[in-house]
C-alpha positions in Angstrom: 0.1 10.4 16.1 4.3 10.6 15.6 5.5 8.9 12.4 7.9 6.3 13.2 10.3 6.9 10.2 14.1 6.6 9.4 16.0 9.4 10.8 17.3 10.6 7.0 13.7 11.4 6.0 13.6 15.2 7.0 10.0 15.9 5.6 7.1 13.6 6.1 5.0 16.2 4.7 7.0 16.7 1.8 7.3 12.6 1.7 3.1 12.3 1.7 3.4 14.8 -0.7 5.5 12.9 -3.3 3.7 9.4 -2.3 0.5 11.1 -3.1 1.5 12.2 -6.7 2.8 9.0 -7.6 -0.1 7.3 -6.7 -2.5 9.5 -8.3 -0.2 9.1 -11.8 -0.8 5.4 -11.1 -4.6 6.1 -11.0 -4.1 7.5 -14.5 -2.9 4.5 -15.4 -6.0 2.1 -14.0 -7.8 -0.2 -16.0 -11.4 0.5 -15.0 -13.9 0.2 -17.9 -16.4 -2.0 -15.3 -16.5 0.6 -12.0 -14.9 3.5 -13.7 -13.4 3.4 -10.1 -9.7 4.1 -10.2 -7.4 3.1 -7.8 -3.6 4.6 -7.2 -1.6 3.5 -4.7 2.4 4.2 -3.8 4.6 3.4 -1.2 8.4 3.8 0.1 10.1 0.9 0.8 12.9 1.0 3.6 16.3 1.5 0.8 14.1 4.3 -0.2 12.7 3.3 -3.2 9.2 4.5 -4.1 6.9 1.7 -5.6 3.7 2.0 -7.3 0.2 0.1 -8.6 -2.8 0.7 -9.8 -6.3 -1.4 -10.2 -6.8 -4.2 -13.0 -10.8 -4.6 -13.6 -11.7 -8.0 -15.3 -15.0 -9.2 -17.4 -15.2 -11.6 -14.8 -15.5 -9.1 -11.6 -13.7 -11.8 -9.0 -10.8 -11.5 -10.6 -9.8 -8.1 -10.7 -6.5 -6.9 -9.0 -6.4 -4.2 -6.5 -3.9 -1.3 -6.6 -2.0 -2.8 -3.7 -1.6 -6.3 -5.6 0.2 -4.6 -8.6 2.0 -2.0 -6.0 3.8 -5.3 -4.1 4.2 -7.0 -7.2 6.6 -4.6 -8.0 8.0 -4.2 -4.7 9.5 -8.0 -5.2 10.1 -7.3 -9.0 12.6 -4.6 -8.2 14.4 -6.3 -5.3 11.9 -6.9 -1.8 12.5 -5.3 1.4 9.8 -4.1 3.6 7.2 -1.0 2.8 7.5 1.9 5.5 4.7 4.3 4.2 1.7 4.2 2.2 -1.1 5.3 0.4 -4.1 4.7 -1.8 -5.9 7.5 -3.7 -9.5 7.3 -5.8 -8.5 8.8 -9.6 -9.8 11.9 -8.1 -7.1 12.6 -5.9 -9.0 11.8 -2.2 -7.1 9.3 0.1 -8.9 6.0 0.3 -8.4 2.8 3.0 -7.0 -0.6 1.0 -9.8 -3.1 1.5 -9.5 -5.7 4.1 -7.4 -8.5 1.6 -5.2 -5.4 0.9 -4.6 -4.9 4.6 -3.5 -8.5 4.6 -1.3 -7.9 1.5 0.7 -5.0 3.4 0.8 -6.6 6.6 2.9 -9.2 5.0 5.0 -7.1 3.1 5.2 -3.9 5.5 4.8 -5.2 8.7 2.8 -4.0 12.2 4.7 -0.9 12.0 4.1 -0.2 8.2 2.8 3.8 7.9 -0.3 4.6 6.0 -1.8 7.7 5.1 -5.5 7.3 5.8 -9.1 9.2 5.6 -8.3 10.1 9.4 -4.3 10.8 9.1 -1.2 8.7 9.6 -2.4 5.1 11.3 0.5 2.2 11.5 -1.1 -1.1 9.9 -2.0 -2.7 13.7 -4.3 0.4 13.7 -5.7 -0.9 10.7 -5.4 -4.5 10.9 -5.5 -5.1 14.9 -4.6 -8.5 15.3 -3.2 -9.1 11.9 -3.3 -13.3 11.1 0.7 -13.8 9.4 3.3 -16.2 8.6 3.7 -16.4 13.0 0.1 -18.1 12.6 1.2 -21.0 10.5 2.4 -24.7 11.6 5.0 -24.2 9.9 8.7 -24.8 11.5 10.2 -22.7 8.5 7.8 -19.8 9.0 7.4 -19.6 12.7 
């Protein structure tokens, strides 16, 4: 599959690359003393910024926050805009999928043609996420 990217990024490899090793610093960073699972995940938004997140256990497991929750959190904290690329990593380095509500998370705040590094390469989000429910969906006048 052909990245669909902005014309001034001249090495997607090199951009995976650096994506990869932010999230895996976010990893570091996980709060995990339930699952001992950590979760890094990083992304570029479209002005080029790099943002990052990583996993929030709770005592009471339903609450916990996913590395894509904290990632987005700080997408709109340091000024919005749309993600292009992403990916998640285990704190051992290996490229994971978000979970289905994290799929819904990007879709909202990457769009259909949002660029995620998966177990089986690069897959846009409507690989993902066929069929993706968004704001289109609601009764809304203000959101249609």
């Amino acid at each position: 599959m052909t990245d669909s990217v902005d014309p001034d990024l001249d090495d997607l490899d090199e951009l995976w690359a650096g994506l990869r090793a932010v999230a895996d610093a976010a990893a570091l960073r996980a709060y995990a003393p339930y699952s001992g699972y950590r979760v890094g995940a990083a992304a570029r938004v479209a002005d080029g910024r790099v943002v990052s997140g990583c996993n929030v256990e709770n005592a009471a497991y339903g609450v916990a926050l996913c590395a894509e929750c904290g990632l987005v959190s700080q997408l709109h904290l340091t000024g919005g805009g749309r993600l292009t690329h992403f990916v998640c990593v285990s704190g051992g380095g290996a490229v994971i999928m978000p979970c289905g509500r994290c799929r819904q998370l990007l879709s909202e705040n990457g769009g259909p043609d949002l660029q995620l590094l998966t177990t089986s390469g690069v897959r846009s989000l409507t690989e993902v996420l066929p069929d993706a429910f968004g704001p289109h969906d609601l009764d809304r006048p203000d959101l249609a």
